[in-house]
C-alpha positions as a LaTeX table, in Angstrom:
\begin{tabular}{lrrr}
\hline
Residue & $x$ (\AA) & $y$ (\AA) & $z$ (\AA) \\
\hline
Unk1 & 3.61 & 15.56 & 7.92 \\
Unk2 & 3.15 & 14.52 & 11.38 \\
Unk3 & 4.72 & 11.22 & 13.10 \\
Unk4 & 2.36 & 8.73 & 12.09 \\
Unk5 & 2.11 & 9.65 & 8.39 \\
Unk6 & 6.06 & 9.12 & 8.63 \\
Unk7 & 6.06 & 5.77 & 10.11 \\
Unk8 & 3.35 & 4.66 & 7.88 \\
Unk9 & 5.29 & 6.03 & 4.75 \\
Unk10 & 8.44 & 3.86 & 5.90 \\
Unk11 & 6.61 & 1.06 & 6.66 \\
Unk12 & 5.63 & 0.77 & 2.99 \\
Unk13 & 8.75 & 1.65 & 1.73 \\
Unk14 & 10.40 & $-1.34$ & 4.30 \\
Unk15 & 8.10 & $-3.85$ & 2.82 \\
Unk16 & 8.73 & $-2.83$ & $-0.79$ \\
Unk17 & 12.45 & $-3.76$ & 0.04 \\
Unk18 & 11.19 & $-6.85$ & 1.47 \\
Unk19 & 9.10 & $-7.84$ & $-1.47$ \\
Unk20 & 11.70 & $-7.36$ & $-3.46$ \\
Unk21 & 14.12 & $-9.39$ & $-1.55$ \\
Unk22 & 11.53 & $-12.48$ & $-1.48$ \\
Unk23 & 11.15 & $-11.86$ & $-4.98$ \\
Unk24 & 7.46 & $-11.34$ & $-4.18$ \\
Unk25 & 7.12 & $-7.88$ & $-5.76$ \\
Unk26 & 4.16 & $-8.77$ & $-8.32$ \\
Unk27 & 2.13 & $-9.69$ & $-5.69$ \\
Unk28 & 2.15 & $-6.54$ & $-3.48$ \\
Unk29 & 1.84 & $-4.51$ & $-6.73$ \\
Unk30 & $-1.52$ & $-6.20$ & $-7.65$ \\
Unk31 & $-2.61$ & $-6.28$ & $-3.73$ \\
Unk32 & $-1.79$ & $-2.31$ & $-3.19$ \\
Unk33 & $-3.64$ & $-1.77$ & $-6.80$ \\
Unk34 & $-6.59$ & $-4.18$ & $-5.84$ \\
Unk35 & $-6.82$ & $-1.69$ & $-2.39$ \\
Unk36 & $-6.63$ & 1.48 & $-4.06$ \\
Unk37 & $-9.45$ & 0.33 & $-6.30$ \\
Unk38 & $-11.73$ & $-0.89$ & $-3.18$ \\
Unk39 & $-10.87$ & 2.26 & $-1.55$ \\
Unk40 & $-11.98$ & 4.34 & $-4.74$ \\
Unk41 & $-15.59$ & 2.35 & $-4.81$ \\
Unk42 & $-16.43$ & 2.51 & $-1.15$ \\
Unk43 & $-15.63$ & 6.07 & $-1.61$ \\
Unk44 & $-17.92$ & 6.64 & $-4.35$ \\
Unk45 & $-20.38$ & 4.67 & $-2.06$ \\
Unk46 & $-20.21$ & 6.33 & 1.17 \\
Unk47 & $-19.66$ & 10.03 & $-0.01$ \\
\hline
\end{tabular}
């Protein structure tokens, strides 16, 4: 893992804490899901 990969990893893991804390969690659950989707077509797409 180099440094980047790290700070990105605890990035996401600071603003699950923060989601939680603003009792926003549903939200970024749906938004990261609705992403990984996206990500998986335009994948498909520009293979």
């Amino acid at each position: 893992m180099g440094v980047r990969s790290i700070l990105y990893f605890l990035a996401r893991i600071l603003g699950d804490i923060n989601a939680v804390r603003k009792n926003r969690i549903g939200r970024r659950i749906g938004r990261r899901a609705a992403g990984k989707a996206t990500g998986r077509i335009f994948r498909g797409i520009f293979k």
